[in-house]
N, C-alpha and C positions, 0 to 999 in steps of 0.2 A: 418565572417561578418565584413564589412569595418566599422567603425567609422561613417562616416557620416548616412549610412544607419542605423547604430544603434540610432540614431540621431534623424532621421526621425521618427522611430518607436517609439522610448521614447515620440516627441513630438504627437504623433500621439495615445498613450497609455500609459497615463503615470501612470501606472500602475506597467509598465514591471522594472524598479528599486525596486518597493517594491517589488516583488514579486520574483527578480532576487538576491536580499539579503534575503532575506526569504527562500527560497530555498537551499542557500549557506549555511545560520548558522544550518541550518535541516541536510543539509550532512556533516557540518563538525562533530555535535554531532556524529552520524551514524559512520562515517571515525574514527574518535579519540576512541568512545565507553568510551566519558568520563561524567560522570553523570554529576558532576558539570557544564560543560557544556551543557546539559539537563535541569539545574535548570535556568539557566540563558536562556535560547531560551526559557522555558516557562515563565518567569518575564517577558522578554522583548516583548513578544505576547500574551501573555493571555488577554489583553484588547487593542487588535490592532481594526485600524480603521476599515478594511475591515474583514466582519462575517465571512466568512468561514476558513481564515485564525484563526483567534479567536478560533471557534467553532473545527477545528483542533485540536489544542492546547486544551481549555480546553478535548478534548477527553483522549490526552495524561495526564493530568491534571490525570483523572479519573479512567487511569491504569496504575497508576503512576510508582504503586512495578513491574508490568507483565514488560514495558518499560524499568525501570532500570533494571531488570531479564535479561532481553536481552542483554544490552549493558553489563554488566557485567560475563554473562556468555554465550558465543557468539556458543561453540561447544554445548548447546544442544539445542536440537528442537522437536517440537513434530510432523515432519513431516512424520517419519513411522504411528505414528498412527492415522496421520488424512487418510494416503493413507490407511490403512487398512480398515478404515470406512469408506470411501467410494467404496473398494471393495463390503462390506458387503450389503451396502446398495443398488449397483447396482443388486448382486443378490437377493436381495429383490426384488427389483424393477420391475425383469424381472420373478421372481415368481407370481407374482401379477399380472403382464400385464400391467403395469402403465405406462410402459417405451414406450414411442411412438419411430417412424425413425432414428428423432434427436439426441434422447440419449440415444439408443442402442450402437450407433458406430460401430462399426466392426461385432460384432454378428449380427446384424441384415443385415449387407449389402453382406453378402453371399448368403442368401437365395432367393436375388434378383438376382443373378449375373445368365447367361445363361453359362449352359457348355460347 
């Protein structure tokens, strides 16, 4: 994007500077995975102008250990076991009969297909 069209848009939404440094200090925590860096983006926005930026924050605010867990310990994840659970829960699901077209997926769009 050229400079002056950046220009236009800042004057036109100026919004997009905070929100374009607010952004930046968020990934650099994410990028570094350094806590202190964490403590200071949330001092520096936890009573920012704009609420949802705010309300953001204090989220992080509120899982604070779950957040630093992260940044600190990057290779684990609980993402086997969320895909498990939601294996589990699809065959529930389709035990029941709850599961309509939508969110069958695959299982269900065979028994439509013509041979």
């Amino acid at each position: 994007m050229s400079e002056d069209a950046f220009e236009r848009l800042e004057n036109a939404f100026g919004l997009i500077p905070h929100l374009s440094t607010f952004l930046l200090a968020f990934y650099n925590v994410l990028l570094h995975r350094d806590v202190a860096k964490l403590d200071l983006f949330i001092n520096d926005y936890q009573n920012d102008s704009i609420e949802p930026l705010s309300v953001f924050v204090s989220g992080l605010q509120k899982d604070y250990e779950a957040v630093k867990n992260s940044l600190l310990y990057p290779c684990i994840s609980n993402g086997p076991m969320e895909g498990t659970n939601n294996k589990i829960k699809m065959v529930r699901r389709r035990g029941y009969g709850r599961v309509g077209i939508e969110m069958g997926g695959p299982h269900y769009g065979k028994s439509f297909r013509r041979p």
